[in-house]
C-alpha angles and dihedrals in degrees: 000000000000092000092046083057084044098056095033082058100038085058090036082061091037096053086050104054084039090067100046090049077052098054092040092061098043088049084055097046097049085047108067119084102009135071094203110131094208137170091271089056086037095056096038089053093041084053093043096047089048098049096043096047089054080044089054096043087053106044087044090052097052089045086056098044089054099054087048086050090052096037090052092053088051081052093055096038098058087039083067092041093044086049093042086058099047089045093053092047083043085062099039091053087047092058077038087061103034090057102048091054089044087055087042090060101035080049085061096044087055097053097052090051093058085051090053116075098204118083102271124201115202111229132191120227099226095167146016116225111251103219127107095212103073132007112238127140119207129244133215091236140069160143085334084057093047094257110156131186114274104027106132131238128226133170128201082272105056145268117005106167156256133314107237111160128029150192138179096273108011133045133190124224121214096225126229098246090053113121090230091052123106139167135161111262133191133213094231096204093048102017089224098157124216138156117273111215132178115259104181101266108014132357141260133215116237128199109016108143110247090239087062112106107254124176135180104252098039125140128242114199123173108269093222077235109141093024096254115099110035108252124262092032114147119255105165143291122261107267091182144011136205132176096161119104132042128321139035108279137080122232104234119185123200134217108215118244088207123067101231092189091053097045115138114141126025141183125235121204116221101221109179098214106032118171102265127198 
């Protein structure tokens, strides 16, 4: 079926281009010798005309397609390269941001361990510790960088926690906000000391007498007491008091001076004599 619409096409374009051969030749042949602009030359160039006009409308609308067509595929084209550029700046903003925040905060680190006494050794959290039972994140340093149990871990911001486990080359750190964490704090406005202990999220202040001055605002920084955490480092502010219900002593609960959920380097101080299982 589809040869037999092949050949009827190919003599319907045969037949075509034969009549206007035709109509050529007959346009030339009336022509010579006489000047005579007669209906034969009227109708062949009527024809001709015809025909070439529909012959130049076509052939002008597929060059112009395809220049629209190629000029189409460049448009695409530089529409890839032009996203492939901005992808690749958008990366490379991207690194640009992402430094100048890390040398804001190692700026800041710096500036805590000029502030600590003791030799510091700036550590990277590369891991939390999956566990449910106790919240520690892990370092990349350990024994092999003279980091003991019990040295504890502080960041620009304030307390972190403690080391309790090490290996040659990684440590973990029992975290502040740990249930089975505890350090003497201080009120710094009234001195008033208590015992700072985890309490999931945040902390809360143990044994301060009922009849000590408490306010909501009020700074907590580490006492020095116990030789562990250097003193005056930040622990929190108190974030509410309460003095109603039964016993001596006020329920004090912390906000935290360090962000937990943001933590990625932290200093460790070196004590020599840290406080070991």
């Amino acid at each position: 079926m589809r040869k037999k619409n092949k050949r009827a096409r190919q003599i319907r374009i045969f037949l075509f281009f034969g009549l206007l051969l035709a109509l050529f030749i007959i346009l030339i042949v009336s022509t010579v010798g006489s000047k005579e602009f007669n209906a034969p030359h009227k109708l062949a160039l009527e024809v001709i005309g015809t025909a070439q006009y529909y012959m130049t409308r076509i052939s002008g609308g597929v060059k112009n397609s395809w220049q629209n067509y190629t000029a189409l595929i460049d448009v695409r084209e530089e529409n890839v390269r032009l996203r492939e550029e901005l992808r690749k700046h958008k990366a490379i903003n991207n690194e640009y941001r992402e430094a100048v925040a890390i040398n804001v905060r190692l700026a800041k680190l710096l500036e805590m361990k000029e502030t600590i006494q003791a030799p510091t050794l700036t550590a990277e959290i590369i891991g939390v510790d999956p566990s449910q039972w106790f919240k520690t994140v892990i370092i990349n340093r350990g024994s092999s960088d003279g980091i003991k149990d019990g040295m504890p871990a502080v960041t620009s911001e304030g307390v972190v926690g403690q080391v309790t486990n090490t290996s040659p080359h990684f440590a973990k750190i029992l975290l502040a906000t740990d249930p089975n964490s505890a350090l003497d704090g201080l009120i710094q406005e009234t001195r008033v000391r208590g015992v700072v202990k985890g309490g999931g999220a945040g902390f809360h202040m143990e044994y301060v007498l009922k009849n000590n001055e408490v306010a909501k605002g009020d700074r907590i920084v580490t006492s020095g007491i116990g030789d562990i955490f250097p003193k005056g480092i930040p622990i929190g502010t108190v974030a509410k008091v309460e003095k109603a219900g039964r016993g001596m002593f006020q329920e004090i609960e912390i906000e935290p001076a360090a962000d937990f959920s943001q933590l990625e380097h932290l200093i460790i101080v070196m004590k020599k004599d840290p406080l070991a299982k």
